[in-house]
gemmi code that builds the backbone of each chain (N, CA, C; Angstrom):
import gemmi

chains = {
    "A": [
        ("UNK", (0.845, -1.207, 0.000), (0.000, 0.000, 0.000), (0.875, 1.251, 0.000)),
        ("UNK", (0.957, 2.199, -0.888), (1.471, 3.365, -1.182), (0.695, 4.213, 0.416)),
        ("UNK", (1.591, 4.684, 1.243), (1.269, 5.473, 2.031), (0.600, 7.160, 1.825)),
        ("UNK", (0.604, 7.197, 0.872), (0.431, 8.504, 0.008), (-0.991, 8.445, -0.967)),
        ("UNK", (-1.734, 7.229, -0.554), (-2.764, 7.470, -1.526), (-3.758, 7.473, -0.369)),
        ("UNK", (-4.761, 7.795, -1.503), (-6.294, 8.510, -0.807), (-7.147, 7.364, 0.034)),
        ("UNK", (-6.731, 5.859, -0.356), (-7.487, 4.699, 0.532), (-6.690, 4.618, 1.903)),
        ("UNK", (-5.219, 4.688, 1.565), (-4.680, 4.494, 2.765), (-4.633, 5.366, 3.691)),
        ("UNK", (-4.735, 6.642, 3.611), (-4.777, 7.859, 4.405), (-5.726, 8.254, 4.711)),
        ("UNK", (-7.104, 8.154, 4.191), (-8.217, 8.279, 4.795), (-8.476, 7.094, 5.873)),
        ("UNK", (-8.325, 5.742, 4.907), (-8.308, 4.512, 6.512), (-7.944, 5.063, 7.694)),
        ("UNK", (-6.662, 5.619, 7.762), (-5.622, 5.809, 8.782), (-6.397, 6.957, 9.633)),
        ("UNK", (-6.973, 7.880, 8.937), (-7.929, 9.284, 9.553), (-8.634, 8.288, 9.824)),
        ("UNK", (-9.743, 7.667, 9.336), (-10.915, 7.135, 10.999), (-10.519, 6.075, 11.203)),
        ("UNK", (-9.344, 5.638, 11.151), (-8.999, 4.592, 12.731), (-8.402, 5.279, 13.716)),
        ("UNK", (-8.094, 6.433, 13.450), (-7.263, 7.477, 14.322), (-8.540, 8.253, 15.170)),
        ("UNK", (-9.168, 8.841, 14.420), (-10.371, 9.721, 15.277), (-11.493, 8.367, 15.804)),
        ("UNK", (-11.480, 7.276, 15.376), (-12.571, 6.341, 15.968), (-11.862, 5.582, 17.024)),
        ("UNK", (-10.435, 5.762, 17.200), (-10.089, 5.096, 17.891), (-9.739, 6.309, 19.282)),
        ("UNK", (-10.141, 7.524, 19.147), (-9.886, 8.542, 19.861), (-7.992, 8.645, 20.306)),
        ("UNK", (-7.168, 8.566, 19.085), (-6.299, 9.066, 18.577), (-6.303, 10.266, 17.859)),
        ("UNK", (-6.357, 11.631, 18.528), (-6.481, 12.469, 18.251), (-5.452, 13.339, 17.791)),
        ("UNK", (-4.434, 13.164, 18.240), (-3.242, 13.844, 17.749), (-2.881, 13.164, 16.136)),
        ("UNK", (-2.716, 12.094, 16.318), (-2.622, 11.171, 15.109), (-3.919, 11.665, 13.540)),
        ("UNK", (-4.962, 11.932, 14.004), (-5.808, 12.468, 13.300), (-5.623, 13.699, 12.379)),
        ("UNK", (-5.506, 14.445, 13.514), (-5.469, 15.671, 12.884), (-3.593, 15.973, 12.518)),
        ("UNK", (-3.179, 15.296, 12.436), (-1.928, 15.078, 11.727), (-2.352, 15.072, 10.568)),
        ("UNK", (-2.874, 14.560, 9.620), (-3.416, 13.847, 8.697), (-4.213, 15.259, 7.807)),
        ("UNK", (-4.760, 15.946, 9.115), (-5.446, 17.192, 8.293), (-4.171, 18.258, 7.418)),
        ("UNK", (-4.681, 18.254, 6.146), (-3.556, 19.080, 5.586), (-4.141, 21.003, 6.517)),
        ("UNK", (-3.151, 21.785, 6.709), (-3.035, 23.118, 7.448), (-4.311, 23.984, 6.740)),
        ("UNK", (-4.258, 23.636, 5.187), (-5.204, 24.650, 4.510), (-6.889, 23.695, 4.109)),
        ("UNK", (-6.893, 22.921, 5.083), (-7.991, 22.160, 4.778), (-9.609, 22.547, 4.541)),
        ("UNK", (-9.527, 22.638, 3.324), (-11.816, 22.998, 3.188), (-12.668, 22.093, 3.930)),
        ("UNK", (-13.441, 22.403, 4.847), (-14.515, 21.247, 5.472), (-15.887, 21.559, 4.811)),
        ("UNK", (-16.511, 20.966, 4.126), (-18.109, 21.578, 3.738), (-18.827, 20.521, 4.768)),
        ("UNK", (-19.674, 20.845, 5.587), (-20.263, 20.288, 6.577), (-22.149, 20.800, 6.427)),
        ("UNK", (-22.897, 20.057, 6.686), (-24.152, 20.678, 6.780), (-24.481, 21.690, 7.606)),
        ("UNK", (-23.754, 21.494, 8.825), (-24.252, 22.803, 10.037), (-22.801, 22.435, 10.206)),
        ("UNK", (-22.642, 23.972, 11.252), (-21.884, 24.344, 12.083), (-20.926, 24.894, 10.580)),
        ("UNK", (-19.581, 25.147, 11.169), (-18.413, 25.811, 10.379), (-17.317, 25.916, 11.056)),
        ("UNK", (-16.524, 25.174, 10.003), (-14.982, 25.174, 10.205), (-13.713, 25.978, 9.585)),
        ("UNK", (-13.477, 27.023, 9.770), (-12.888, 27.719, 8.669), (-11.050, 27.044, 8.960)),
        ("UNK", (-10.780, 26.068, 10.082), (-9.033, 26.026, 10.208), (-9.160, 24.566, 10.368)),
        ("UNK", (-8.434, 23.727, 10.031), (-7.934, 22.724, 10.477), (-8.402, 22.363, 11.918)),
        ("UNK", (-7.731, 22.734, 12.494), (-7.762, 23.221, 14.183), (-8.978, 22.961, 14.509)),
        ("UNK", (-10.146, 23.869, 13.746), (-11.104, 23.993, 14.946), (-11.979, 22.690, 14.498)),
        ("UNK", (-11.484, 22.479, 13.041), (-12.294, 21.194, 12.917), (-12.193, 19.602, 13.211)),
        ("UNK", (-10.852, 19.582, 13.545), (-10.140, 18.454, 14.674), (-10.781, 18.693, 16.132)),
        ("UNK", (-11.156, 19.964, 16.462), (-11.805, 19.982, 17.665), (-12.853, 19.735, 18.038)),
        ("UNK", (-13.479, 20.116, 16.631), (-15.015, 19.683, 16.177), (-14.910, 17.376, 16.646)),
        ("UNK", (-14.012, 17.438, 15.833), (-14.209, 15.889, 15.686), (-14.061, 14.924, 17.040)),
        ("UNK", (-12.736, 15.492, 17.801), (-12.362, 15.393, 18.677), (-13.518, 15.111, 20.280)),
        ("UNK", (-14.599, 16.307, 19.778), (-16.023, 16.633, 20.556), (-16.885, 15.437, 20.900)),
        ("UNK", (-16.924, 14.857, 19.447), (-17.795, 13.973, 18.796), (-17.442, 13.066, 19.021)),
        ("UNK", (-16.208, 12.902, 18.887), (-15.923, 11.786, 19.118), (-16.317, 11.079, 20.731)),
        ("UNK", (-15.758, 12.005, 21.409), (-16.277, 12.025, 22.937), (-17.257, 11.100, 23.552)),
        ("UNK", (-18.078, 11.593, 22.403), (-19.855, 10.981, 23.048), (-20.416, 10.286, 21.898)),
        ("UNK", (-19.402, 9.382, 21.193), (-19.533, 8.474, 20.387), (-19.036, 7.229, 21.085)),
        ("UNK", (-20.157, 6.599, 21.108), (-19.579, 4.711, 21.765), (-19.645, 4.021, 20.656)),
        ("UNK", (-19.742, 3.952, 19.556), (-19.347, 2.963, 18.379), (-19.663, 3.932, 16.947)),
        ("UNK", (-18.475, 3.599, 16.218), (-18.583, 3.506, 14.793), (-18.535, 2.500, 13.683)),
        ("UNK", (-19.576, 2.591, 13.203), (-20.110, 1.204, 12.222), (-20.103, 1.109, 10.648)),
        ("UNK", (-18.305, 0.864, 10.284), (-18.220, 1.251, 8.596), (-18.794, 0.450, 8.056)),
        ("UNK", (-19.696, 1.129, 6.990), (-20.265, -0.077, 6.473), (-19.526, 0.272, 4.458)),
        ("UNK", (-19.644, 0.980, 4.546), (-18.769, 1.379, 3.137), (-17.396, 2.074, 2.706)),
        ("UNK", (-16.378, 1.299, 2.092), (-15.288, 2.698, 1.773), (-14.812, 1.853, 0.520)),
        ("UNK", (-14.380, 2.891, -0.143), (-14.001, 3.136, -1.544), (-13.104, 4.398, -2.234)),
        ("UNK", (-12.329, 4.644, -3.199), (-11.671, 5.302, -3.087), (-11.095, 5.308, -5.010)),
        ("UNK", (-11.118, 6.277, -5.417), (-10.562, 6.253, -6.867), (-9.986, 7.744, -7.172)),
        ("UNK", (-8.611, 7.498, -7.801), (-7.448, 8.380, -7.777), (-7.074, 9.056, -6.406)),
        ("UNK", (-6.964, 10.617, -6.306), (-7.223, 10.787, -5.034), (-8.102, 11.054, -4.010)),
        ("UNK", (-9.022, 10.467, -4.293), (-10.752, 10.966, -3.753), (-10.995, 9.336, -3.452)),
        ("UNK", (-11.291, 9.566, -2.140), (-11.965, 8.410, -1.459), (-13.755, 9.097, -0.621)),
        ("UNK", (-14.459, 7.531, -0.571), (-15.585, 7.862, 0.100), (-15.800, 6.783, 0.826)),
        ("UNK", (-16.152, 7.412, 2.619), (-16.585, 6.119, 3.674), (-18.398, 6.559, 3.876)),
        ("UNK", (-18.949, 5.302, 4.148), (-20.332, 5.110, 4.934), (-20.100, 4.861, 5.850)),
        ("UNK", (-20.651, 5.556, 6.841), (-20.757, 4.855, 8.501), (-21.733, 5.352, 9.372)),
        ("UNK", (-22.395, 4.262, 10.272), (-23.486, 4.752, 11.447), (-22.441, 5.182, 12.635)),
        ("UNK", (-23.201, 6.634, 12.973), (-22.206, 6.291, 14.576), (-23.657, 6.337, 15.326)),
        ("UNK", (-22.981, 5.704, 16.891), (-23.712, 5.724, 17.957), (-23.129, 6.354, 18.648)),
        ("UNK", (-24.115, 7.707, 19.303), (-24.031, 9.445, 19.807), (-24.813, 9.403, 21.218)),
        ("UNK", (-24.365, 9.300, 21.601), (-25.012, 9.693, 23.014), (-26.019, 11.059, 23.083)),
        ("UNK", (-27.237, 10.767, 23.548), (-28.319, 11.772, 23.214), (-29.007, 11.319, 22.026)),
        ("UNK", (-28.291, 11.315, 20.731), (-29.024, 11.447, 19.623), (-29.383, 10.178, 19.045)),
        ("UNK", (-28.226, 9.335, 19.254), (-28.873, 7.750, 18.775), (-28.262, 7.320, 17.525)),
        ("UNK", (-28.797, 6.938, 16.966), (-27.515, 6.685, 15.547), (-27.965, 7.465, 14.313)),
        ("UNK", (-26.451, 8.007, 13.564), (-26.339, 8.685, 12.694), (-25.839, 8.204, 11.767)),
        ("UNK", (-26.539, 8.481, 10.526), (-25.385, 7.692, 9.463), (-25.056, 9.246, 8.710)),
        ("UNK", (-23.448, 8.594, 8.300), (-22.625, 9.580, 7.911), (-21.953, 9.205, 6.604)),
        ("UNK", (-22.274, 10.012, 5.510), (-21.253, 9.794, 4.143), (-20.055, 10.472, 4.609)),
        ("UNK", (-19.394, 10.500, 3.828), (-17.901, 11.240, 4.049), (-17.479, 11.886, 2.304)),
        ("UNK", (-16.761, 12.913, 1.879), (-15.872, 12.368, 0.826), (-14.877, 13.046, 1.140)),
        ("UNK", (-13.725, 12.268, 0.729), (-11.990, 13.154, 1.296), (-11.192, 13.265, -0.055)),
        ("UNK", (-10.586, 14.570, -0.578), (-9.802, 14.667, -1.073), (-8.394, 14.842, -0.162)),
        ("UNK", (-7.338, 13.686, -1.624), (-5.722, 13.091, -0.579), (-5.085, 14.212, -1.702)),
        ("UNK", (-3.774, 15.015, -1.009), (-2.777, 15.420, -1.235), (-1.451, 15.419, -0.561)),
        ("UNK", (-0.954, 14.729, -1.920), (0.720, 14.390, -0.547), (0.703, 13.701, 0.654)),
        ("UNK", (-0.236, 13.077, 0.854), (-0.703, 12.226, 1.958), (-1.503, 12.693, 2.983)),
        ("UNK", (-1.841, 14.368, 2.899), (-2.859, 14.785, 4.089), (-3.972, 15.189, 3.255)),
        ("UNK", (-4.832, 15.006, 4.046), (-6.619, 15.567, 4.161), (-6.557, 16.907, 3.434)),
        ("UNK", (-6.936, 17.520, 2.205), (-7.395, 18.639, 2.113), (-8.694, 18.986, 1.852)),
        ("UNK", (-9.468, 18.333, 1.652), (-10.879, 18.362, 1.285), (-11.970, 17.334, 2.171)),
        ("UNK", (-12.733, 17.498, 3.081), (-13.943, 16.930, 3.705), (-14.944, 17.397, 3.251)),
        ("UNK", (-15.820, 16.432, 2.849), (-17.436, 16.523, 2.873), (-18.087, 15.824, 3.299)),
        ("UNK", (-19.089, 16.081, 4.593), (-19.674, 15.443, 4.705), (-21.350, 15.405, 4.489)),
        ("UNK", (-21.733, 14.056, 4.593), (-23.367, 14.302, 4.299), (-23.924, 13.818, 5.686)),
        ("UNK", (-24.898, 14.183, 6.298), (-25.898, 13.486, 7.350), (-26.920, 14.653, 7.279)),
        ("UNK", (-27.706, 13.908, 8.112), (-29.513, 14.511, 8.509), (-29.052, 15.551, 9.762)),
        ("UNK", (-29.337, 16.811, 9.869), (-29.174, 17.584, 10.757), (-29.845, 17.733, 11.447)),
        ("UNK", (-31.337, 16.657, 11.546), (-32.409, 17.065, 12.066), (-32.195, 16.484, 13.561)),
        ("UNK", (-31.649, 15.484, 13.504), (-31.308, 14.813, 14.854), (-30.217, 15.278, 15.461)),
        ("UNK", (-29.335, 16.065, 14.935), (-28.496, 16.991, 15.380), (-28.700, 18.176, 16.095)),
        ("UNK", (-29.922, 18.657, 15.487), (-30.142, 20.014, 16.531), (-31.568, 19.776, 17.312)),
        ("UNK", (-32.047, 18.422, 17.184), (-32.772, 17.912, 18.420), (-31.978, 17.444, 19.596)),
        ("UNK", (-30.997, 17.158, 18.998), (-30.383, 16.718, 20.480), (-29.449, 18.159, 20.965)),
        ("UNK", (-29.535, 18.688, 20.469), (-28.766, 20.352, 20.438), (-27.370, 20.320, 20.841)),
        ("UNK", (-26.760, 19.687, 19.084), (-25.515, 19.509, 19.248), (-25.272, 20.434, 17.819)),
        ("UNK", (-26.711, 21.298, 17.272), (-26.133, 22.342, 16.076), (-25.512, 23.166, 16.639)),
        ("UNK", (-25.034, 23.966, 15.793), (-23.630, 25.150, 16.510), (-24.397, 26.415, 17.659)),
    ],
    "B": [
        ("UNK", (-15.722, -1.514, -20.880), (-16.726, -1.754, -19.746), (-17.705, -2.843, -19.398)),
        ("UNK", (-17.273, -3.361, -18.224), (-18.491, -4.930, -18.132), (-19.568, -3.828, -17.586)),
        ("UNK", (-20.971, -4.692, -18.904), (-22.170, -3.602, -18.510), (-23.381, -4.306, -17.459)),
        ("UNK", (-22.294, -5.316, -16.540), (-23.115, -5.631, -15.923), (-22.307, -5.028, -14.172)),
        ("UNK", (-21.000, -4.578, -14.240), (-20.192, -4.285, -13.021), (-20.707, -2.869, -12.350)),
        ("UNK", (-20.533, -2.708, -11.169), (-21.333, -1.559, -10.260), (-21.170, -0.364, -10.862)),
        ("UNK", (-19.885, 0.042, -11.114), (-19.593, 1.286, -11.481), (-20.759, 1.780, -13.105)),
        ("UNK", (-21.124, 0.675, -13.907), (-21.363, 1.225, -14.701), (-22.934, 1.138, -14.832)),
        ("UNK", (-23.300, 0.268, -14.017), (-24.934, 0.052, -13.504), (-25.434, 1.324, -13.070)),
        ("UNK", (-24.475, 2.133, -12.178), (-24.670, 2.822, -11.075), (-24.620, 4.412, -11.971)),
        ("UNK", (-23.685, 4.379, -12.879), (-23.933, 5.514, -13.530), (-24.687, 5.388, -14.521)),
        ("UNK", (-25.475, 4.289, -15.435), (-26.544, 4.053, -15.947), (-27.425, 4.491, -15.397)),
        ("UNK", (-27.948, 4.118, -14.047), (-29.344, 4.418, -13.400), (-29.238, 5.885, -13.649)),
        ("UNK", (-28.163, 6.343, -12.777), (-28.262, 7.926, -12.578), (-27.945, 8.935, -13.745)),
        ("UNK", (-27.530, 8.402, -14.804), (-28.276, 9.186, -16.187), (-29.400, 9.128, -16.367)),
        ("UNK", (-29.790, 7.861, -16.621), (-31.814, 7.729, -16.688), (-32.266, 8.915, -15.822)),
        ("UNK", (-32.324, 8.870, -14.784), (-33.511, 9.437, -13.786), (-32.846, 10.532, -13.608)),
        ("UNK", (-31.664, 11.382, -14.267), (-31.481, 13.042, -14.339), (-32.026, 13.369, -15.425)),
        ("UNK", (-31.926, 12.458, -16.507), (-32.294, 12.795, -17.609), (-33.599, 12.082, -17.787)),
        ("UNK", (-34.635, 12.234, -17.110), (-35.952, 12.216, -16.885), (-36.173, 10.770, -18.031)),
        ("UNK", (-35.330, 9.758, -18.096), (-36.066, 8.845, -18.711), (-35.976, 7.477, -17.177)),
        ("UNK", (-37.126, 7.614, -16.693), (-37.211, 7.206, -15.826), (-37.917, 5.315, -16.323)),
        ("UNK", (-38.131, 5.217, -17.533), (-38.257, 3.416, -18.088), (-37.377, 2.834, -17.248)),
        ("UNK", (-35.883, 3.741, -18.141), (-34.631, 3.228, -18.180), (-33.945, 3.249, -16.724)),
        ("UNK", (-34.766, 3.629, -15.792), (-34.239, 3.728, -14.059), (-34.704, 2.976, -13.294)),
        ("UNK", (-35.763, 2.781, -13.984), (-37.103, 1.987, -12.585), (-36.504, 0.478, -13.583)),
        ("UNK", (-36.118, 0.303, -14.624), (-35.958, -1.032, -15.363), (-34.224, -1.702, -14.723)),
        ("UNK", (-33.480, -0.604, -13.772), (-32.284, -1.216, -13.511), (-32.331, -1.347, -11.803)),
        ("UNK", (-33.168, -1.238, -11.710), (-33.768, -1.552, -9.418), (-34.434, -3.143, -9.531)),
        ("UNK", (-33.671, -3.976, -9.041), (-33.867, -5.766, -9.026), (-35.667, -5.138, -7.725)),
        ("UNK", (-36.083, -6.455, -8.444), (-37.522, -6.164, -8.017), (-37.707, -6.332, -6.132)),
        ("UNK", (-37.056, -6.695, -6.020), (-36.489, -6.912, -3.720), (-35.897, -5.885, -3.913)),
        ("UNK", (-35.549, -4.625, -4.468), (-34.419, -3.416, -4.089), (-34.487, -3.293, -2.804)),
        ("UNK", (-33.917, -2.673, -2.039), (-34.236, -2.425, -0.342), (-33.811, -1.005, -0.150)),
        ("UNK", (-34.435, -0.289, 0.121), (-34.175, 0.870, 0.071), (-33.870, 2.071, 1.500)),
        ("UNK", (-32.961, 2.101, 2.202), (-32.593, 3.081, 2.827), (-32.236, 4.650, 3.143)),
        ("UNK", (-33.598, 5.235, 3.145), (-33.073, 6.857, 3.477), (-33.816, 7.201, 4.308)),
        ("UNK", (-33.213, 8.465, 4.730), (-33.408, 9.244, 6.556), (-34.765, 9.512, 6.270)),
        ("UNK", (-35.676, 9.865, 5.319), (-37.171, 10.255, 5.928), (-38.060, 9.376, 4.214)),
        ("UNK", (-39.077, 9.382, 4.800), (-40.279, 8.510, 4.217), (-39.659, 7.072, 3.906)),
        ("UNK", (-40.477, 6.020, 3.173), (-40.623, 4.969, 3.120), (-41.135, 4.483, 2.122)),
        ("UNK", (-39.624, 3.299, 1.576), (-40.394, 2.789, 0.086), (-40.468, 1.506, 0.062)),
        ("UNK", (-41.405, 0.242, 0.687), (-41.535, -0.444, 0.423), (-40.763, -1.337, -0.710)),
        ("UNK", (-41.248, -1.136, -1.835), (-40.691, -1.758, -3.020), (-40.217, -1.150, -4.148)),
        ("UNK", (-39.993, -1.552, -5.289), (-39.211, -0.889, -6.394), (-39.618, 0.047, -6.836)),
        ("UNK", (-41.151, -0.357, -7.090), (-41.869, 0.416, -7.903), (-42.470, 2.062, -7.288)),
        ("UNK", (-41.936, 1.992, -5.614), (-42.932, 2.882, -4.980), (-41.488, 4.133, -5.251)),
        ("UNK", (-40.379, 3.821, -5.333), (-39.149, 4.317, -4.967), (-39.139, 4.597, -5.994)),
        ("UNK", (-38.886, 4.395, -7.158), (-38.844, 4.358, -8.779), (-40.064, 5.976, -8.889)),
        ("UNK", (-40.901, 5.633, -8.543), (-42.443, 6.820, -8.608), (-41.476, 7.951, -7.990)),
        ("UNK", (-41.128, 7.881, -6.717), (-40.626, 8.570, -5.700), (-39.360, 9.388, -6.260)),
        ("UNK", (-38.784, 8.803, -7.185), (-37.164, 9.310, -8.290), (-38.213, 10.313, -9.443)),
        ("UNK", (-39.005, 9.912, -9.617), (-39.363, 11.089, -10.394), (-40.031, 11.512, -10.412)),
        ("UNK", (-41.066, 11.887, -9.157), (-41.366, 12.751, -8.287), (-40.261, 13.692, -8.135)),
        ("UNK", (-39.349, 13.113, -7.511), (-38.492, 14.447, -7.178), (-37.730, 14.679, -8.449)),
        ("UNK", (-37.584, 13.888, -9.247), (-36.785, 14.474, -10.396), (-37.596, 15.628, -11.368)),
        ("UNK", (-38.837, 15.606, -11.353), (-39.758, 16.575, -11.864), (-39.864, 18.439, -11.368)),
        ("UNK", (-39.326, 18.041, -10.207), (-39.181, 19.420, -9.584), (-37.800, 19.448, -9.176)),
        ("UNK", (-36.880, 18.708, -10.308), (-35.576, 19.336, -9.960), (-34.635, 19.413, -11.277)),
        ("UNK", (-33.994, 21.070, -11.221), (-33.369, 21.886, -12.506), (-32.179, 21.417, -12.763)),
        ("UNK", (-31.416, 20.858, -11.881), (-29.752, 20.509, -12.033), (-29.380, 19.896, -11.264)),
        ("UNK", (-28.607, 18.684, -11.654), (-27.674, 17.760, -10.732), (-26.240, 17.961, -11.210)),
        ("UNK", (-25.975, 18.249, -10.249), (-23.854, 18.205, -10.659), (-23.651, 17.042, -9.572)),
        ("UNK", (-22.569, 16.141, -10.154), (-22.298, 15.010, -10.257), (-20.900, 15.864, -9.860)),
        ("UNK", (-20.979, 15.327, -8.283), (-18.935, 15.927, -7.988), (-18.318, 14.769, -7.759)),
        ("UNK", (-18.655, 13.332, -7.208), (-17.798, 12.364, -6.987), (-18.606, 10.936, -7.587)),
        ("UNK", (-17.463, 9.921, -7.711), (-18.134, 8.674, -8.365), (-16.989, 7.804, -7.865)),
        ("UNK", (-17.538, 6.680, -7.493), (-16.453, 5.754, -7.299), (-17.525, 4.321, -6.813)),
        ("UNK", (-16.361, 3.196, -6.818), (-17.172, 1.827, -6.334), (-15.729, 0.836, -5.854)),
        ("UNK", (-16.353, -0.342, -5.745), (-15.212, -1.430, -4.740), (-16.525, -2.558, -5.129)),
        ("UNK", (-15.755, -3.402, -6.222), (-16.314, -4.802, -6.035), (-18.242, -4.881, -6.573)),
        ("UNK", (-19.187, -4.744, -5.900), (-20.727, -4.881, -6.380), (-21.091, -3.844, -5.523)),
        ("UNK", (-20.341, -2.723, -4.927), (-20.639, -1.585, -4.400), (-20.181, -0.026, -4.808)),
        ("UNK", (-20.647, 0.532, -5.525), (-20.756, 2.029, -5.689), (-21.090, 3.322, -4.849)),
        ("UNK", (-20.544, 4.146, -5.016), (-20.918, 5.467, -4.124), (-21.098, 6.731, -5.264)),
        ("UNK", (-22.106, 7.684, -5.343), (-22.202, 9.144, -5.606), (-22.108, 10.110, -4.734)),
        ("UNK", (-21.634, 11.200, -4.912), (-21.950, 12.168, -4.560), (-22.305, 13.295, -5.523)),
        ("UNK", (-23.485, 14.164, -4.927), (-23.924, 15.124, -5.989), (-24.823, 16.086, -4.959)),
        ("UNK", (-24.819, 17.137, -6.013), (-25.681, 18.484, -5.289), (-27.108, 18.569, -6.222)),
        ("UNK", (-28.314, 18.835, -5.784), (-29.450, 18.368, -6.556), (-29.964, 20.008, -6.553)),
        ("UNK", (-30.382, 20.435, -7.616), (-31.285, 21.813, -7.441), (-32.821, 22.066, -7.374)),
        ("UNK", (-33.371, 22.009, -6.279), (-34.697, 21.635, -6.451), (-35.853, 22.511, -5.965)),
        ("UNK", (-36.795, 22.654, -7.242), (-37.754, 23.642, -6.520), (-38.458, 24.207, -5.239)),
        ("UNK", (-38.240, 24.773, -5.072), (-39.008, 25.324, -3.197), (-37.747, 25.518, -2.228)),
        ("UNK", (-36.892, 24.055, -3.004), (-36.171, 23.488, -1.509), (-34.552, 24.369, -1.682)),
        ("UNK", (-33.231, 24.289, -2.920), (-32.588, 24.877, -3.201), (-31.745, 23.990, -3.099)),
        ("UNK", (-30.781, 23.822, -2.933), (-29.322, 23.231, -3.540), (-29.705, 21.532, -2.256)),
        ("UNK", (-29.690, 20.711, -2.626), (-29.329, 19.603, -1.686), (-28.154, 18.330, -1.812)),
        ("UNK", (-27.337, 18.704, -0.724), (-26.083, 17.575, -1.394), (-26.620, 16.198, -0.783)),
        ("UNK", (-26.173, 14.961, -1.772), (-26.962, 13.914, -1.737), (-25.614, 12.598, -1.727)),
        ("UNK", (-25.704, 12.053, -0.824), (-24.724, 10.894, -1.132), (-25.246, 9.531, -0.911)),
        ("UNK", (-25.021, 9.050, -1.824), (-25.659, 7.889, -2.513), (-24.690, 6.468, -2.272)),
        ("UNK", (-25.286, 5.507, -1.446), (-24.330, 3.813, -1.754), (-25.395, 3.112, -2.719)),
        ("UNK", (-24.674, 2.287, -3.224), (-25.431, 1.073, -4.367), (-24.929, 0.053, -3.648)),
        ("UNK", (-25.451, -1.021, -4.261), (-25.229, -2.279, -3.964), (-25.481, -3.212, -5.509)),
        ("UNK", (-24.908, -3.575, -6.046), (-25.387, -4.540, -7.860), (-24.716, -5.652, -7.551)),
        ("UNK", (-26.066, -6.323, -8.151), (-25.990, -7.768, -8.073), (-26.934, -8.204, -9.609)),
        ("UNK", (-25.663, -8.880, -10.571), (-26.656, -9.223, -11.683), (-26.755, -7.648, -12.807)),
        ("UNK", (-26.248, -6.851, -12.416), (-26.336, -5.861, -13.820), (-28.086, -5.163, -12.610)),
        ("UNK", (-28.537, -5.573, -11.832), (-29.117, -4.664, -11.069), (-29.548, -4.483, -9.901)),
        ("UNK", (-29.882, -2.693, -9.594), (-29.277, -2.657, -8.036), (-30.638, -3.079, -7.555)),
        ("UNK", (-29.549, -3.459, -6.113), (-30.498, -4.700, -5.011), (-30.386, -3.827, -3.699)),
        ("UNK", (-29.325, -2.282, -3.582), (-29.777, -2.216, -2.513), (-29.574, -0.542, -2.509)),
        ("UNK", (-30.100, 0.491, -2.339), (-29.286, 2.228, -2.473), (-29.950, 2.454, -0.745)),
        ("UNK", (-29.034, 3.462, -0.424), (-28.674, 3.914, 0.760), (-28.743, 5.274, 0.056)),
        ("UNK", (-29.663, 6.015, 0.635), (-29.461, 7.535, 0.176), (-29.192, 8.571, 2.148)),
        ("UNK", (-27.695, 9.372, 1.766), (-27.491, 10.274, 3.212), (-27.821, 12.053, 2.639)),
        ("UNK", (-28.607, 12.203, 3.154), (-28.776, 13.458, 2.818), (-29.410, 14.640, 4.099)),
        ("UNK", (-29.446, 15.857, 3.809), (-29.927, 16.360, 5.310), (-31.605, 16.587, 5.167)),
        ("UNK", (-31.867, 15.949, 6.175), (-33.626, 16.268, 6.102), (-34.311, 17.539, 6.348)),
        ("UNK", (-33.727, 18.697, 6.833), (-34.096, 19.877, 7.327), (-34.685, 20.260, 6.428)),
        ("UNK", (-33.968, 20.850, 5.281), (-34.589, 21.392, 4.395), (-35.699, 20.859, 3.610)),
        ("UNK", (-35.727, 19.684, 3.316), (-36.971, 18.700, 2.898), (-37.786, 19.211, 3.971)),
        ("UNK", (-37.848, 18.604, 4.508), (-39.020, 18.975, 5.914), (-39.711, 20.370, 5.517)),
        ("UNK", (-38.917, 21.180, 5.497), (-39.185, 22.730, 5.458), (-39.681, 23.153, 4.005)),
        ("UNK", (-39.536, 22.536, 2.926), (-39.754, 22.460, 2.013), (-40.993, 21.871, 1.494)),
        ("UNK", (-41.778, 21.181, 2.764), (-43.145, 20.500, 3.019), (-43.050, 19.002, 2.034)),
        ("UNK", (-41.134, 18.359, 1.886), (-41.471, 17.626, 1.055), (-41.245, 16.009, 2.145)),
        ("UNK", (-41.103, 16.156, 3.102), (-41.342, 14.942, 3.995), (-42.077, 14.339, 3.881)),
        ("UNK", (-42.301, 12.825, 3.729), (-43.770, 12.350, 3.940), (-45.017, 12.642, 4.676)),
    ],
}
model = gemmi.Model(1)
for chain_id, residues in chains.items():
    chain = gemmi.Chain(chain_id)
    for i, (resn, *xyz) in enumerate(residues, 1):
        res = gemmi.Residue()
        res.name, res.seqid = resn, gemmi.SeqId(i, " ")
        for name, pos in zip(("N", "CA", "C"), xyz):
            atom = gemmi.Atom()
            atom.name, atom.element = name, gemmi.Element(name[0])
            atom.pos, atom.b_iso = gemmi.Position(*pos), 0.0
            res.add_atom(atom)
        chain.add_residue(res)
    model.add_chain(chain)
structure = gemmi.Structure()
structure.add_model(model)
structure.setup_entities()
């Protein structure tokens, strides 16, 4: 496995943040990283490792059920289980450069997000 | 191209049903499809198939930003433009079995649907 491509470096990002390896994670985030997120906003690296970091917190399981990945663009499926909110399923898509994160997107339902009042 | 492998099933369907020939969409969903998304409920092929162009009728533009698959599993991502409601990003899993799909997972945010009075 080329350490530098988009399957292996995204793997490595959520076994790092699911495994609440956090430093290791946001290693991974490239410095000038875009997050497009449904709610809330991340304009730095930083605050969006902190974001994850949060979440991670009051997450007792993550459940991949999909990943895939072509050139440098990979995409994961996964349910998490959230304390308060119950389970979420989450698309992902990551653009790889040089081996770090510059591009996140994610998809989920926000509706159970700001019922459990975890919107920004 | 094998025109029976995910990747090309998966972008078959989703030409049909942008490009409003919905024969050619509802004719590539195996008749057990199983269908997974965050709000309403589709029983069977045919109710989900109705339900694709339903919403494809009141919607002006799909941009198609990611595509990829692994094996009899595919992923989209895309932004949908749709009347009332306005831009919705949509991420999509497949599942093909046989040249047709047996299983889509649609993640998308429900807020705006809801608000858009298009919830069930």
């Amino acid at each position: 496995v080329n350490t530098l491509d988009a399957s292996a470096v995204v793997h490595a990002y959520h076994e790092a943040w699911t495994s609440k390896d956090f430093d290791t994670a946001e290693n991974m985030l490239a410095d000038d990283l875009v997050v497009e997120v449904p709610i809330n906003d991340y304009p730095t690296a930083k605050s969006f490792a902190a974001a994850v970091a949060g979440t991670a917190s009051i997450t007792t399981n993550v459940d991949l059920l999909a990943a895939m990945s072509a050139g440098d663009e990979a995409m994961l499926l996964y349910d998490m289980s959230i304390e308060r909110l119950g389970t979420l399923r989450v698309a992902e898509h990551f653009t790889v450069n040089n081996g770090k994160i510059i591009r996140i997107r994610q998809v989920h339902d926000t509706a159970p997000v700001r019922a459990a009042g975890l919107g920004g």
